[in-house]
C-alpha positions in Angstrom: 100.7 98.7 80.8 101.4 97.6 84.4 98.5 95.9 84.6 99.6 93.8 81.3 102.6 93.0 82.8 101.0 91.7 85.9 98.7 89.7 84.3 101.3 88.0 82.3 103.3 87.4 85.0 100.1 85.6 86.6 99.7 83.6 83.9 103.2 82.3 84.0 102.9 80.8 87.3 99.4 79.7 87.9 98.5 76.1 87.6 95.5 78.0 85.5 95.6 78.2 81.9 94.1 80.5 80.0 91.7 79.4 77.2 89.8 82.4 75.8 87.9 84.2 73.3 88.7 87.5 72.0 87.8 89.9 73.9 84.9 91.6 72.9 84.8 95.2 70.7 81.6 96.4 72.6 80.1 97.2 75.6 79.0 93.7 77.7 78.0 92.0 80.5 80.6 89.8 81.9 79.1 86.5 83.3 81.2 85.2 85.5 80.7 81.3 86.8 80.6 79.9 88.0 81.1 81.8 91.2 82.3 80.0 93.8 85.6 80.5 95.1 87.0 84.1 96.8 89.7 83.5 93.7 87.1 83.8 91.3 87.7 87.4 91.7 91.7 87.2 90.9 91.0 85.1 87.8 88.9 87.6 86.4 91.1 90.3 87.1 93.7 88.5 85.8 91.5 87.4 82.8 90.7 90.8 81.6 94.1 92.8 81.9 95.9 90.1 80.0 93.0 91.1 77.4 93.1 94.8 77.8 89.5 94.8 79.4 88.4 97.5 81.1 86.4 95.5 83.6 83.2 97.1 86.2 82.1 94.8 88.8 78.9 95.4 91.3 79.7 95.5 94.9 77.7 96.1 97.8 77.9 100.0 99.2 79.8 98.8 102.5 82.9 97.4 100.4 83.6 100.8 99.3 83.4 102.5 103.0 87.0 104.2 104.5 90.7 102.9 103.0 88.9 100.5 100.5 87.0 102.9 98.7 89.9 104.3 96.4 91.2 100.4 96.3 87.7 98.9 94.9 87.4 101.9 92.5 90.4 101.3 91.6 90.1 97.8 90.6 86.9 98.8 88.3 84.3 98.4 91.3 80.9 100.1 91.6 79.1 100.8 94.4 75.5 99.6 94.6 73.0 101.2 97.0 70.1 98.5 97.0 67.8 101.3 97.6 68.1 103.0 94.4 69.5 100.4 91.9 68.1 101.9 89.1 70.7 104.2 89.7 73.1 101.6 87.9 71.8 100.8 84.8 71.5 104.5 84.1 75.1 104.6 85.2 76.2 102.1 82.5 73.6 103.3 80.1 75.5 106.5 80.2 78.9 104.9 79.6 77.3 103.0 76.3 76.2 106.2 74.9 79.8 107.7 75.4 80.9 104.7 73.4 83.4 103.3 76.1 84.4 99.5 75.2 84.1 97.9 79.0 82.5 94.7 80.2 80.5 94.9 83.4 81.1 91.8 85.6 78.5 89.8 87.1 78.5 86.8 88.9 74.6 85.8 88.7 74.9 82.8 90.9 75.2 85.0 93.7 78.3 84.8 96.8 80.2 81.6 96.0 77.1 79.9 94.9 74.8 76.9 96.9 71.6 79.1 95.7 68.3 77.6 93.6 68.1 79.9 91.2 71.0 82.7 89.0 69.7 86.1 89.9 68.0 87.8 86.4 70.3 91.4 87.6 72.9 90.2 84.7 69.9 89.5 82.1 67.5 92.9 83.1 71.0 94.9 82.7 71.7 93.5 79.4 68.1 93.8 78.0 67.8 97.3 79.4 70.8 98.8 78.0 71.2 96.1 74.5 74.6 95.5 75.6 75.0 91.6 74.5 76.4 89.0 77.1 80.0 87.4 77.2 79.8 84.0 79.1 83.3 84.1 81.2 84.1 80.9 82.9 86.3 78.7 85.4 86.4 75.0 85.2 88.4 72.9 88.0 88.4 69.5 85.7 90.4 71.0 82.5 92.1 74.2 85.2 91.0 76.7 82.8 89.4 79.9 82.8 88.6 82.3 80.6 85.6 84.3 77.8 83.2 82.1 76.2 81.3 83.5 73.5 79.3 86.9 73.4 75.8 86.1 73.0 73.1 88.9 72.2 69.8 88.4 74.3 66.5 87.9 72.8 64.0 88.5 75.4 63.4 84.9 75.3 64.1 83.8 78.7 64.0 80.4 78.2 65.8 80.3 74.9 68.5 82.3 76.1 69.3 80.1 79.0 69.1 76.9 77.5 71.9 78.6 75.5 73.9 79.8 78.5 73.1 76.6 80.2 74.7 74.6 76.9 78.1 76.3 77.5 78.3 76.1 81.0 76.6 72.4 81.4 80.8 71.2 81.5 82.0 73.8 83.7 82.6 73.2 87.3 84.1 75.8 89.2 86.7 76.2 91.4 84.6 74.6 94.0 82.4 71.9 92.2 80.5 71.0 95.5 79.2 74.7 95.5 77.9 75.2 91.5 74.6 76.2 90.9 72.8 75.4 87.9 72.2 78.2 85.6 68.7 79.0 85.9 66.5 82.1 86.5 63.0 82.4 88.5 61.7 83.8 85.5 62.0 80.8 83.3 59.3 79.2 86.0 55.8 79.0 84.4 53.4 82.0 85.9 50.8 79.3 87.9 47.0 79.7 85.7 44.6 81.1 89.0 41.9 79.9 86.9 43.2 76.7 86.6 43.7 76.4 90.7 40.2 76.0 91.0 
């Protein structure tokens, strides 16, 4: 409830507008670009309590050390330890199975973009546990924000991104200069050795 109310008092000031989807009635990975502002995070708070989302985000282990522990939690974070990350996807496996409606928030162009390549962490997770993916989105040229469609994955890397890649091929960011073009390593052809000579 407070949450709501907070949300909707956001939304009432900000020079952002929201322009969203419904928010989705199953488990899902939350893409979130693209990433390149600090406020990125505020939007999507802001984004998924005026939807009554129960949001998860992935944060590195030392965000969650002494006072901010309880804070992060708090704010839907989870704590990845980069030497067991397997550890994860059973996590959210386990809340899929228990039938809790959350979305799990990525941000696959890594810190505030300027990188070659989205990490695959967002696509693996979704394949892994068949949750579907919900493109969420901020665009500086139209100041909106908000959830694109939910999109189930085939296993077709290349396919699928060309999808992602359609809905995201007018969205800027809050920091144009900083975007990174959706793309994974994986869509790169494996190099023939036979073929090297």
């Amino acid at each position: 409830m407070l949450k709501r109310l907070l949300a909707r008092m956001f939304w009432a000031f900000s020079r952002w507008t929201l322009a969203s989807e419904a928010a989705p009635t199953r488990p899902t990975v939350l893409v979130g670009a693209p990433h390149t502002s600090n406020w990125d995070f505020v939007l999507m708070l802001a984004i998924a309590w005026r939807l009554g989302i129960d949001v998860h985000w992935l944060g590195k282990k030392s965000l969650f050390r002494g006072w901010r522990g309880p804070l992060m939690r708090g704010l839907g974070g989870i704590p990845v330890d980069r030497a067991d990350p397997a550890r994860v996807v059973n996590d959210v496996v386990g809340q899929v199975h228990a039938g809790t409606v959350f979305g799990l928030v990525v941000t696959p162009d890594g810190t505030r973009g300027g990188n070659e390549y989205w990490k695959s962490g967002f696509y693996r997770i979704a394949r892994e546990t068949g949750m579907p993916v919900t493109l969420g989105f901020v665009d500086r040229t139209t100041m909106t924000t908000g959830l694109g469609p939910t999109i189930d994955l085939t296993g077709d890397v290349a396919a699928d991104m060309d999808r992602i890649r359609a809905f995201y091929a007018d969205k800027a960011g809050a920091r144009p200069e900083r975007r990174t073009e959706p793309r994974l390593r994986e869509e790169q052809p494996t190099p023939d050795p036979d073929a090297l000579g």
